[in-house]
N, C-alpha and C positions, 0 to 999 in steps of 0.2 A: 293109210298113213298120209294121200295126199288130201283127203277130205279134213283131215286133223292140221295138215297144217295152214290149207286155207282156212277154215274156223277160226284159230288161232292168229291170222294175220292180219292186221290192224289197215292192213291196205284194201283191202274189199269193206271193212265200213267203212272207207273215206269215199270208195267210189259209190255206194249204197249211199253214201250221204249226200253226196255231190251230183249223183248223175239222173236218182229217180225222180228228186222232187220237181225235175222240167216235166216228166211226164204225168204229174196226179194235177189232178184240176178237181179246189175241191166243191164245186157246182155238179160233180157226179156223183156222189155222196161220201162216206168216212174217207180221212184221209188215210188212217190205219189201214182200214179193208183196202185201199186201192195200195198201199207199200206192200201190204203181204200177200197179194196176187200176184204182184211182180216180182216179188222177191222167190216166190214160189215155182212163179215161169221160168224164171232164170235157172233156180234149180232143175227143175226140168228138163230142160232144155239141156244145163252143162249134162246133167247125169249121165243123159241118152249119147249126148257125144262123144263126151271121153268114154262111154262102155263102149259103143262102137271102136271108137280108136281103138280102145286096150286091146277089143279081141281081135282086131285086122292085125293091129303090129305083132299079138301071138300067135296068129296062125302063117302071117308071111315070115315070123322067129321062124316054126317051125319047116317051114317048106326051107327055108335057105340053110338051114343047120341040117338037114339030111342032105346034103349036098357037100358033100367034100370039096370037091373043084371048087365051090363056091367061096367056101372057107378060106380055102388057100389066096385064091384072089383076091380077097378081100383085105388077107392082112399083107399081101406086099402091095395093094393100091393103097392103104392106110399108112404102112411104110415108108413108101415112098412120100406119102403127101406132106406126111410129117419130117422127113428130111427136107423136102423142100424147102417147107415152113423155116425149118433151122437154119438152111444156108440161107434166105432171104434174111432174116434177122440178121446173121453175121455180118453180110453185108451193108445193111443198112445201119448198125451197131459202127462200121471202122467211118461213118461219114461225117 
């Protein structure tokens, strides 16, 4: 889904358009060939990182979701932080 909606988003060809052409010089030859190596690095490159990401953040899901203690902690420090959030607004809201 997140692959589909970067495709779909009109913001990565602006930055494709904007940001490769500093780097082709075209005294190195096609200027095509030199866009779709980079274009391809960069693929590359995100792939391998966001899979990394994906599977760090599922397997530290996993270790803290067998964790009860965990759980419970979790949602009264989120609790809490989120009432804070609210009495700060209140008050910044009466000024």
């Amino acid at each position: 889904m997140g692959l589909v909606t970067s495709l779909l988003n009109p913001k990565v060809a602006v930055l494709y358009l904007s940001l490769l052409p500093q780097f082709i010089d075209p005294a190195n030859g096609s200027v095509f060939s030199q866009s779709v190596i980079f274009g391809f690095t960069h693929i590359a490159v995100s792939l391998t990182l966001n899979s990394i990401f994906a599977l760090t953040a599922g397997s530290v899901a996993l270790f803290f979701s067998s964790r009860p203690s965990f759980m419970l902690v979790q949602r009264w420090l989120m609790g809490t932080v989120l009432a804070g959030l609210a009495v700060r607004m209140a008050f910044e809201a009466q000024r």
